[in-house]
C-alpha positions, 0 to 999 in steps of 0.5 A, a space after each residue: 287345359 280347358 276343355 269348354 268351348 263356348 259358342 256365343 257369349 250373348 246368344 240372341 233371344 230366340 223368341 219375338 216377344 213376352 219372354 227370353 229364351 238363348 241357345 248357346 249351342 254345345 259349351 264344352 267338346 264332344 269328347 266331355 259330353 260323351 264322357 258326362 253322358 256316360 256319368 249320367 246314366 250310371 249314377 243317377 237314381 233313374 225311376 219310371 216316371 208316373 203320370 194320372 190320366 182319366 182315373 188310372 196311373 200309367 208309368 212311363 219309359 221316360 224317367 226322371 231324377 230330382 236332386 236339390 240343394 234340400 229335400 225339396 218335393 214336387 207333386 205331378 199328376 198326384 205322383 210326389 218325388 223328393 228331391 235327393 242329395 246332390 251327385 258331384 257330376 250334377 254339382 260340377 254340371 251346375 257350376 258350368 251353367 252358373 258360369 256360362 249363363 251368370 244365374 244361380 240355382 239350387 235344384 236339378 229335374 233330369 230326363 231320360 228319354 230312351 228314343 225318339 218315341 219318347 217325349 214331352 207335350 205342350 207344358 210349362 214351368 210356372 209353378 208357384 214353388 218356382 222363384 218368380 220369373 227365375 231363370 231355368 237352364 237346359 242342359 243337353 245329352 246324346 240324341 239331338 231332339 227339337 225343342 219347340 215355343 208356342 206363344 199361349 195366345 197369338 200360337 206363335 212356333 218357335 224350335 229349337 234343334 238341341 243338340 249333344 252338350 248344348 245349353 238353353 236358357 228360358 228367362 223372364 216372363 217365358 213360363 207366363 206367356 210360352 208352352 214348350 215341348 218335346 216331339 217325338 220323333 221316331 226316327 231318332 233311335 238313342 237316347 237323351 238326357 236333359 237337366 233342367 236347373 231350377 231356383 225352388 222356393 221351399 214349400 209342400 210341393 213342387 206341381 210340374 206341368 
C-alpha cells in the first residue's frame, strides 16, 4: 500500500523573481505524519539551542539537532554543534524528499519549536560550506506555523502557511536574493518540528544565519 499522497507533482514557483521556492503541501496522510511526529520527538538527541547577543549567551526553548552523512559541524553565534550519525526515521524521511523533489543531500538541521512563541527571524541560508545554489528541503510536523519571503532589495512579502506533513523546496538563487522566517504566533499552542535537508561541502564549520 502506499500511504504517501502527493499534492502536485510540479508545484509552481511561489516567488516573483531571483530565486525558486515550491509548496507541494502534505506528501504522505495525516495518520503517517502523526506517527513520524511521534518518532521525532522520542528519538532525536534535541538540545537547547544557543545564541550570542550583546556579550552574553542566552539559550533558547527552540532546540535543534543535526545529523549528517559525516561529522560535519557548524558555528552559530559562536556555539559549534557536530553533526551526529543518521537516525533510520531521518534516512527514511530523506528518502521521501529525494523522491519527491528529484535532488540529493547529505545533512539534516531539525527544529523544535515548543509553541507559537517560538520562532525564527529574518535569516538566510547561504553559507559557504553549503553547495552553491544547492537545493534545501522543508519538511513539516505538528502545528501549522506561516513561513514567510522577503526580497533583500525591492522588500518584496511572500508566505507560505506550512502545514502537518507538508514539504517546501527553496532552489536557485533564493538564499542570494530572499530572507526567510518564522513569526510568532501566539495563539498557536503545540508544538512543530521542521528538517531542513541540506547538501554540505566539508569544512571547519558550518555559520547559520
Amino acid at each position: 500500500m502506499n500511504h504517501f499522497e502527493k499534492t502536485e507533482n510540479h508545484p509552481s514557483n511561489m516567488l516573483p523573481r531571483d530565486g525558486v521556492v515550491n509548496y507541494y503541501g502534505p506528501i504522505m496522510s495525516r495518520a503517517l505524519a502523526d506517527g513520524y511526529f511521534d518518532s521525532l520527538m522520542c528519538d532525536i538527541a534535541w538540545e537547547n539551542d544557543k545564541t550570542f547577543v550583546y556579550g552574553n549567551t542566552i539559550t533558547t526553548r527552540r532546540k535543534v539537532g543535526f545529523y549528517a552523512d559525516e561529522p560535519f559541524s557548524y558555528i552559530y553565534s559562536r556555539t559549534k554543534k557536530t553533526a551526529l550519525p543518521w537516525k533510520p526515521v531521518l534516512l527514511e524521511l530523506k528518502s521521501l524528499v529525494e523522491k519527491e523533489s528529484g535532488e540529493r543531500f547529505n545533512s539534516c538541521l531539525l527544529n523544535l519549536y515548543h509553541d507559537g512563541t517560538e520562532g525564527m527571524g529574518w535569516h538566510s541560508d547561504a553559507e559557504k560550506e553549503l553547495k552553491p545554489n544547492a537545493a534545501i528541503g522543508s519538511l513539516s510536523f505538528g502545528a501549522s506555523r506561516d513561513f514567510a519571503f522577503k526580497h533583500k532589495q525591492t522588500k518584496t512579502l511572500v508566505a507560505q502557511l506550512l502545514e502537518h506533513g507538508s514539504l517546501l523546496m527553496m532552489k536557485g538563487a533564493t538564499q542570494r536574493y530572499w530572507l526567510h522566517s518564522v513569526p510568532p504566533r501566539k495563539r498557536v499552542c503545540v508544538p512543530r518540528i521542521n528538517l531542513t535537508f541540506r547538501t554540505m561541502q566539508w569544512d571547519s564549520g558550518m555559520a547559520l544565519y
